[in-house]
C-alpha positions as CSV (number, residue, x, y, z in Angstrom):
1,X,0.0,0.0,0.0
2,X,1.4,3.0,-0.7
3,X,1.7,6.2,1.6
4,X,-0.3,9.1,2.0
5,X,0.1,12.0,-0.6
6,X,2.7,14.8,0.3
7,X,3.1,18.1,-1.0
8,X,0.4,20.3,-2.4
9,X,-2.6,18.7,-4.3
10,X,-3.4,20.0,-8.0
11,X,-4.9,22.8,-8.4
12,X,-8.9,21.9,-9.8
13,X,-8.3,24.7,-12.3
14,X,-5.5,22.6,-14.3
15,X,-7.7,19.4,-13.6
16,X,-10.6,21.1,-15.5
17,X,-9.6,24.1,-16.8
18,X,-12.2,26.8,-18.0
19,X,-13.4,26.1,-21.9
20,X,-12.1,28.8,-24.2
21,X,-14.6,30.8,-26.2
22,X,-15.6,30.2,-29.6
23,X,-12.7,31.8,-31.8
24,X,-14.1,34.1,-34.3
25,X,-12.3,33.3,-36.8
26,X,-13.5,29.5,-36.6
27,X,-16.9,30.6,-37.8
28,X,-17.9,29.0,-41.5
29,X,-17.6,31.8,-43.3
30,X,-19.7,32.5,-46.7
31,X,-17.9,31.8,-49.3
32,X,-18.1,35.4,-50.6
33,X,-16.7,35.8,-54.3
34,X,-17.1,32.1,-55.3
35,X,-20.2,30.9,-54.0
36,X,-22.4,33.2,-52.2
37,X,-25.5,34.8,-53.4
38,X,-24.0,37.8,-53.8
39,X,-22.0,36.1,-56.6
40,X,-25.2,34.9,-58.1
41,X,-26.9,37.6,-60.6
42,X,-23.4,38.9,-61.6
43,X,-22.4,35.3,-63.0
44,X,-25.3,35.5,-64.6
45,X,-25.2,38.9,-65.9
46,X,-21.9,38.2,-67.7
47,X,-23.2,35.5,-69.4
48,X,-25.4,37.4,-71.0
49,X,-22.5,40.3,-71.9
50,X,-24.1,42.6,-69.6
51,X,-20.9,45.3,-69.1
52,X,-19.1,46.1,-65.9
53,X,-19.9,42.4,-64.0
54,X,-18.1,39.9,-63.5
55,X,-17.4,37.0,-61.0
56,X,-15.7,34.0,-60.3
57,X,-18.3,32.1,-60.4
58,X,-19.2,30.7,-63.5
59,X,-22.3,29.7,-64.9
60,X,-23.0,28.4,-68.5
61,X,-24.5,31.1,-70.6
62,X,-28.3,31.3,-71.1
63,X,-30.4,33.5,-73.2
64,X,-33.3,33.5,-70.6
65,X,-32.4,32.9,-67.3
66,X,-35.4,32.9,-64.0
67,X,-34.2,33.0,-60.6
68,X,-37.1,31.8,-58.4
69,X,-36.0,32.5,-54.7
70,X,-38.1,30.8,-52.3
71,X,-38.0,33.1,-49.1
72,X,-36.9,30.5,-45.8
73,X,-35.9,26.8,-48.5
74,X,-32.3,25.9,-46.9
75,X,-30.2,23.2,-48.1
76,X,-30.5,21.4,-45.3
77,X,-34.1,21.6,-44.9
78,X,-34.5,20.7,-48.6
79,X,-32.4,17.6,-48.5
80,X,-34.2,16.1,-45.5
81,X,-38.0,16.6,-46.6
82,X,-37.6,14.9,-50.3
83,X,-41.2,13.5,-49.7
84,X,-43.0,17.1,-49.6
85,X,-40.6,18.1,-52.5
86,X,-40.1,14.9,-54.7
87,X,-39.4,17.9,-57.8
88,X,-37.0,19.9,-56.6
89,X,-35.1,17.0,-54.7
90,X,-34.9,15.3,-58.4
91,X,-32.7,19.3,-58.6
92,X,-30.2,18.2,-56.1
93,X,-27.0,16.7,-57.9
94,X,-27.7,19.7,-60.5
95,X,-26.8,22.7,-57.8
96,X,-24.1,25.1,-58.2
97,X,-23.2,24.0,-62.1
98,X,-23.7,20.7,-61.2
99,X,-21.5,19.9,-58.2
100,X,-24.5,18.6,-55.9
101,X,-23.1,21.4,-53.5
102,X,-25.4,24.5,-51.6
103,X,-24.4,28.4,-52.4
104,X,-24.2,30.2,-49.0
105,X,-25.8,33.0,-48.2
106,X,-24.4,36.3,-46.9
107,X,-23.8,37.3,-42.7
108,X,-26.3,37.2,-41.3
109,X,-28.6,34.5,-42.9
110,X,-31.5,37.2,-42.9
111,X,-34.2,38.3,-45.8
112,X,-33.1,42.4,-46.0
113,X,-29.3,41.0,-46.2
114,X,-29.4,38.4,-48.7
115,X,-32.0,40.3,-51.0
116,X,-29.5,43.2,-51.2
117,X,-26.8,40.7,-51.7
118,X,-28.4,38.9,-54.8
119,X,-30.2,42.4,-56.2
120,X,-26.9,44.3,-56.0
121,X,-24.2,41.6,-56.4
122,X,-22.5,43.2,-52.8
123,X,-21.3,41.3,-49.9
124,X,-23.3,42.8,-46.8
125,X,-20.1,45.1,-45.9
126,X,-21.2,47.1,-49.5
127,X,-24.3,46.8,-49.8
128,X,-24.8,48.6,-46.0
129,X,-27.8,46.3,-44.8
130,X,-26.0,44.2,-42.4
131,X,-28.7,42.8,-40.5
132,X,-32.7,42.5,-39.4
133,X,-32.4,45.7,-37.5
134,X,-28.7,47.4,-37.4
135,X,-28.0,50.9,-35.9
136,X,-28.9,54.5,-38.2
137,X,-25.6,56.2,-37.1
138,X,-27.0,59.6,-38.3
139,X,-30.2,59.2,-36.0
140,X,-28.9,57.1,-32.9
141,X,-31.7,54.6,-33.4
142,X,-32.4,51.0,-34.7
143,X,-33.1,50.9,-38.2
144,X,-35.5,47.8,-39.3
145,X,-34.3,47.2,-42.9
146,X,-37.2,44.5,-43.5
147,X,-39.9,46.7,-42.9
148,X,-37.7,50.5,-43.6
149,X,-38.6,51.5,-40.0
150,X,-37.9,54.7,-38.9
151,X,-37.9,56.2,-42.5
152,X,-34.6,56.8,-44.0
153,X,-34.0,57.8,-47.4
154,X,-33.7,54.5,-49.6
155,X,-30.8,55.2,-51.8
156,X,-28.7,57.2,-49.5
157,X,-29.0,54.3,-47.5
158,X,-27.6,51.6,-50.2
159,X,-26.7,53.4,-53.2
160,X,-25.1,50.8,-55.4
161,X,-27.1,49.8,-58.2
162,X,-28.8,46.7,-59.0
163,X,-27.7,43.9,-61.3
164,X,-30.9,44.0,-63.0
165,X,-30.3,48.3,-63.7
166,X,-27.2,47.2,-65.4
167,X,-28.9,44.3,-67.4
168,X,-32.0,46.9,-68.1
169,X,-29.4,49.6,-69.1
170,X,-27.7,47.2,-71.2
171,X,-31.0,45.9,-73.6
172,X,-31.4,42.9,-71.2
173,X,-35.5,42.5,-70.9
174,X,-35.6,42.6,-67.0
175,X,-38.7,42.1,-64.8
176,X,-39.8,40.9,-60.9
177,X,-42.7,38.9,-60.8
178,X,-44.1,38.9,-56.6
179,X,-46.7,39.8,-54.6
180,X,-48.3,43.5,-55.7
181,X,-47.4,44.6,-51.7
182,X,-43.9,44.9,-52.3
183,X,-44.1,47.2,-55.7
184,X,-43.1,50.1,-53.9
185,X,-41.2,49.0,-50.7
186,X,-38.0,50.6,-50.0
187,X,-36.1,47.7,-49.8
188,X,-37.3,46.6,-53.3
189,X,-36.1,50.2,-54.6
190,X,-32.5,49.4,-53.4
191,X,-32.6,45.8,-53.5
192,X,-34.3,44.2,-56.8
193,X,-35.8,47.4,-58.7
194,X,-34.7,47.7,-62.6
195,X,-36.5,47.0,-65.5
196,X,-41.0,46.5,-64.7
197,X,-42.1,45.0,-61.4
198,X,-45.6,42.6,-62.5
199,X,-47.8,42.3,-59.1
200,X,-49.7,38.8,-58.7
201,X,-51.4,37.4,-55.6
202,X,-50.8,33.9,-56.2
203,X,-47.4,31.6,-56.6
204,X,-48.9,30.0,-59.7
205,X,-49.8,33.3,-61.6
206,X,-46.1,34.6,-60.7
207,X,-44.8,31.4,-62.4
208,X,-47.1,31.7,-65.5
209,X,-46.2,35.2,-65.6
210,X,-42.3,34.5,-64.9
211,X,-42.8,32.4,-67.9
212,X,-44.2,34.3,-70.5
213,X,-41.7,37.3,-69.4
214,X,-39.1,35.0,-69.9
215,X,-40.2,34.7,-73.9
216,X,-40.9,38.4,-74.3
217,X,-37.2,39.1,-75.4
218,X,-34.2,37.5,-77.1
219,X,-32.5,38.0,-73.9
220,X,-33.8,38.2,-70.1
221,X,-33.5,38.4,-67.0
222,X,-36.6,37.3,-64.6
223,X,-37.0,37.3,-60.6
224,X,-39.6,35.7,-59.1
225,X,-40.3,35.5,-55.1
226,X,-42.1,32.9,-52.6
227,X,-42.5,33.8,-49.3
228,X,-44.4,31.5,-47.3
229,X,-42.1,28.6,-46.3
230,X,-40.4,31.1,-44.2
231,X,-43.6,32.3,-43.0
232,X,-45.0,29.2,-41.8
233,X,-41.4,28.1,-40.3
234,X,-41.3,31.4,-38.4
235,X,-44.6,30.6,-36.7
236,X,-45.0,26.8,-36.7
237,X,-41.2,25.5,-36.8
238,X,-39.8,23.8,-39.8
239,X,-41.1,20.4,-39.3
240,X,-44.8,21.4,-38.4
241,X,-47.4,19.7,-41.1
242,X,-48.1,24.2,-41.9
243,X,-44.6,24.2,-42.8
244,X,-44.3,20.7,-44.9
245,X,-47.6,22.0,-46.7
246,X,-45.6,24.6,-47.8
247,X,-43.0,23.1,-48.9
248,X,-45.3,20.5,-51.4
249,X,-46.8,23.5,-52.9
250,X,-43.6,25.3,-53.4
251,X,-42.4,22.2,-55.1
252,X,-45.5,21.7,-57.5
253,X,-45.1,25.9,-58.1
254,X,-41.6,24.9,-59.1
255,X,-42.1,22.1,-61.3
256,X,-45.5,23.9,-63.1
257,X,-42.2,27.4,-63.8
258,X,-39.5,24.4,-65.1
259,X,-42.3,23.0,-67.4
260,X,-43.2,26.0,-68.8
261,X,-39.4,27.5,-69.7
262,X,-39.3,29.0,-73.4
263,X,-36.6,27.6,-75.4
264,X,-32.8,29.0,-74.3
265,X,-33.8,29.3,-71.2
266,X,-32.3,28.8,-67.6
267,X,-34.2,28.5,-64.4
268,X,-32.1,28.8,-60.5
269,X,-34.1,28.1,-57.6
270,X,-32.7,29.5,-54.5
271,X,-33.4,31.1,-51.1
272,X,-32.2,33.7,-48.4
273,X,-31.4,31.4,-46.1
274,X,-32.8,28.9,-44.1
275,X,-34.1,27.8,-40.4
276,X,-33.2,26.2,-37.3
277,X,-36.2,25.5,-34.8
278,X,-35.0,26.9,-31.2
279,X,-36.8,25.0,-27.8
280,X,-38.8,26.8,-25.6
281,X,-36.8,27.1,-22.8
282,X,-34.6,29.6,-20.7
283,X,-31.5,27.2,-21.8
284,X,-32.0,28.1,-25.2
285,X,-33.9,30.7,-25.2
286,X,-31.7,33.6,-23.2
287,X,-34.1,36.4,-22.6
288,X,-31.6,39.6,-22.6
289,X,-34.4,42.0,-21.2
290,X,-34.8,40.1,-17.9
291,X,-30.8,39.1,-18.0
292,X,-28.9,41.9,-16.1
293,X,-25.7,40.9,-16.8
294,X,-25.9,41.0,-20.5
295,X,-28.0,44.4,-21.0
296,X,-24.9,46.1,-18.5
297,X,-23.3,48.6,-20.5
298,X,-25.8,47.5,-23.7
299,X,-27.5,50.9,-25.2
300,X,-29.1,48.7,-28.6
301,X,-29.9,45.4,-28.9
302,X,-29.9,44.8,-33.3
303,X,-29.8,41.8,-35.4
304,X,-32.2,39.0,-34.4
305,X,-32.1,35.9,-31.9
306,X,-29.1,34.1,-33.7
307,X,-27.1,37.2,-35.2
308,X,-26.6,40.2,-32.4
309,X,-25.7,43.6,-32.8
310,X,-24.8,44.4,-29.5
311,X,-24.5,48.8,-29.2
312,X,-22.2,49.5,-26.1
313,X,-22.5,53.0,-24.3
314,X,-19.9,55.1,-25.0
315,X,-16.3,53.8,-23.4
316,X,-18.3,50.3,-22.3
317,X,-17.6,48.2,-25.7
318,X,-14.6,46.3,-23.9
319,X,-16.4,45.2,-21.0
320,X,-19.3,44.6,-22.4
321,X,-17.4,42.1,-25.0
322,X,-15.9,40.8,-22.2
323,X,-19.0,39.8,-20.6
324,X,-21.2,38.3,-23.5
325,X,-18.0,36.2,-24.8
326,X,-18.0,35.0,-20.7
327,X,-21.3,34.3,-20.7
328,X,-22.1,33.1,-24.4
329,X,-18.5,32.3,-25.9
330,X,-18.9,28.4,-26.0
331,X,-22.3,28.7,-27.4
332,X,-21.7,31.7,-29.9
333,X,-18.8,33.1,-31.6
334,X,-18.8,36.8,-30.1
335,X,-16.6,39.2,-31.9
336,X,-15.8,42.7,-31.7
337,X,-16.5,44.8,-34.5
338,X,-13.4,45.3,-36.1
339,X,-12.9,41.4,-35.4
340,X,-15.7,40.4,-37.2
341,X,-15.2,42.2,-40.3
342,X,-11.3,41.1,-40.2
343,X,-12.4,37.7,-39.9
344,X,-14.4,38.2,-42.8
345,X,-17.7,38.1,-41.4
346,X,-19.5,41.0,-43.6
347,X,-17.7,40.1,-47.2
348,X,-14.1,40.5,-49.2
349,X,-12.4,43.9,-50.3
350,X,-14.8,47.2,-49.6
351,X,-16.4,48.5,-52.0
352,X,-16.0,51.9,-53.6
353,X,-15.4,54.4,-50.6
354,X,-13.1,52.0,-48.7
355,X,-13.5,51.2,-45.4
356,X,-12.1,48.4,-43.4
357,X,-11.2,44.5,-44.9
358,X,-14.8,44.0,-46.5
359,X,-17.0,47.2,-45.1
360,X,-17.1,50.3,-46.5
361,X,-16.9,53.3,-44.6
362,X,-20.6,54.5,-44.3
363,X,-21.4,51.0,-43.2
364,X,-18.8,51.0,-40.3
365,X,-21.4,52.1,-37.4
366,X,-24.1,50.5,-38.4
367,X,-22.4,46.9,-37.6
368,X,-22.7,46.3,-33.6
369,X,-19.6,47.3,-31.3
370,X,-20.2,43.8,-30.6
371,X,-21.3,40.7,-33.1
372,X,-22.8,37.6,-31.9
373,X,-23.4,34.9,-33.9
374,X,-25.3,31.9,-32.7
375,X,-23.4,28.0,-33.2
376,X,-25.7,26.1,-31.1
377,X,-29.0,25.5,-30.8
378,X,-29.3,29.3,-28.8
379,X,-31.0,32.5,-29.5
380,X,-30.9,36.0,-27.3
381,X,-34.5,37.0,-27.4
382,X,-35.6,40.0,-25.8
383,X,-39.5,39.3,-24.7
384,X,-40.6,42.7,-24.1
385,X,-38.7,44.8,-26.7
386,X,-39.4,42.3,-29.2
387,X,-42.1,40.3,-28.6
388,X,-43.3,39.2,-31.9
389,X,-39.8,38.2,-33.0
390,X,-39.4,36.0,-29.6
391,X,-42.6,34.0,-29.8
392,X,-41.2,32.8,-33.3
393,X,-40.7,28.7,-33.5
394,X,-38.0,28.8,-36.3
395,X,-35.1,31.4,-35.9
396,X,-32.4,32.1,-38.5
397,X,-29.4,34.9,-38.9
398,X,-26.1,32.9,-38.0
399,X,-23.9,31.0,-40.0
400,X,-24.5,27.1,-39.3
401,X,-25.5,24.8,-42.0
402,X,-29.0,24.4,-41.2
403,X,-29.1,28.5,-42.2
404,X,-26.5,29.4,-44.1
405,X,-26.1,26.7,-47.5
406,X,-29.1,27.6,-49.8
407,X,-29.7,25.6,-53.4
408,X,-28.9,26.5,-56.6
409,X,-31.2,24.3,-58.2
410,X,-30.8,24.6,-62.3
411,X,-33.2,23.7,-65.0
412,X,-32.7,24.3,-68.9
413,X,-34.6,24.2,-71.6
């Protein structure tokens, strides 16, 4: 037997030492200039000679080419429902030129960022809509750039133009087909305007219509828009019989568009983003308005439950980094601002007044002093600033798989 133990006994902190926070720059980042959506309507663009685009992404030339983005239809999501969608599974091996592989979407994974992205061809750090709601530096106050609320002027705000004003300018016949609501919406000026915007009620008048605008011209350039499959994940999670409902129509709306192609013709079905359904519980669900030690030093609250921007009061940034990458560092990869966007986070070079790696300079402010991006299944709601958002079943914004990869789905005629 041997004797007792002499000397000091080891120290609990070197038996289990604390687990270091997420590194930002571990998070999967979109591939931004090879395969994101931003890299989408420029490929397309320059195959049909429109001037001044270009892109590293390469898609065979069409005459006529569709993009039908169904609002919410992730990768992920897509590949393990191919009962509701038996069409567009039968699309899979044909993504991204054929590959079998997803396109990513933009940071964050949210509708306002990945419109701008595929309408102006710009990461988020050009484009300037970084997020659901990101801070108006000129007013102090949250900006929501889904809904344009407060006000701000439209192209002061993101004053790029669209892919489909350069294919318009350029003799390209260049239309949107989508619901008659969003006509005159703010983020359609900025976003997808150029060319005539058609307004029909239902998905299969927008295909018919997509369709027959697809024939009107030797060459053209067609966008067409679904929205419900996010709707119904948002409010009944994304295996809910609402939400697999959707997804069978949105197939058959597919299919009845492909049959229907003119001759030269190229259909992409894509999406935003996609969804991750987030429990109901104080685990998961971290409720920053009843959570003292994350609002200390917070003035804002942006982004959404899986993709924070996190407004410091002046001179509080450090410590308030500190104490959401203590608190949420395993569970999220919390960045500072100038970390996030050198990690890549917000896109590739700046575009054309500079800035930082990948932001320009008017964007700068409006990306939190802190970012926080969700890898497990986490969200920070806030219950009484945002109560709609909160109450939501299926949350999106980060950069996991089940939000990030989108299709690419191709059909020629």
């Amino acid at each position: 037997m041997s004797g007792p133990t002499t000397g000091p006994l080891p120290s609990t902190d070197s038996l289990w030492p604390e687990p270091a926070p997420l590194d930002p720059r571990s998070a999967p980042l979109p591939r931004y200039g090879t395969g994101s959506l931003a890299d989408l309507l420029p490929a397309v663009a320059a195959g049909q000679e429109v001037p001044g685009l270009s892109s590293d992404l390469v898609l065979a030339p069409a005459d006529r080419v569709c993009v039908f983005l169904v609002d919410g239809l992730g990768w992920e999501l897509l590949r393990a429902h191919p009962g509701e969608a038996p069409f567009l599974t039968s699309l899979l091996s044909s993504s991204l030129n054929g590959s079998g592989k997803p396109l990513t979407a933009g940071f964050p994974s949210t509708t306002a960022t990945s419109l701008a992205s595929v309408g102006t061809g710009l990461p988020p750090g050009a484009h300037g809509l970084p997020g659901y709601t990101v801070l108006d530096p000129d007013s102090g106050q949250l900006m929501n750039q889904l809904r344009w609320q407060p006000w701000t002027e439209p192209h002061t705000w993101q004053p790029y133009p669209t892919v489909f004003q350069l294919a318009d300018a350029a003799g390209v016949h260049t239309c949107q087909v989508s619901a008659p609501t969003f006509a005159e919406t703010p983020l359609t000026k900025v976003a997808l305007s150029g060319g005539t915007f058609h307004g029909r009620l239902t998905g299969e008048e927008r295909m018919d219509l997509a369709a027959e605008q697809l024939g009107a011209a030797g060459r053209s350039l067609v966008y067409t828009y679904y929205s419900e499959v996010d709707g119904k994940g948002h409010r009944f999670g994304v295996d809910s019989p609402e939400w697999r409902d959707q997804l069978r129509y949105v197939d058959g709306l597919a299919q009845r568009l492909a049959e229907s192609l003119p001759p030269r013709s190229a259909l992409y079905v894509t999406a935003d983003h996609g969804m991750i359904d987030i429990p109901f519980d104080p685990e998961s669900r971290i409720d920053f308005d009843e959570d003292w030690e994350l609002r200390a030093g917070v003035s804002l609250l942006g982004g959404e439950g899986r993709a924070r921007h996190v407004y410091a009061v002046p001179g509080a940034a450090g410590d308030v980094l500190a104490v959401w990458r203590e608190v949420l560092g395993e569970r999220m990869w919390v960045a500072g601002r100038d970390e996030a966007i050198e990690a890549g986070w917000f896109g590739g070079p700046g575009g054309a007044d500079g800035g930082g790696k990948g932001v320009d300079d008017r964007v700068y402010r409006r990306i939190g002093d802190i970012v926080a991006a969700a890898r497990d299944d986490v969200a920070i709601v806030a219950s009484h600033t945002e109560p709609k958002e909160s109450a939501m079943v299926g949350l999106h914004g980060s950069m996991t798989p089940l939000e990030q990869l989108v299709p690419l789905l191709e059909v020629r005629s």
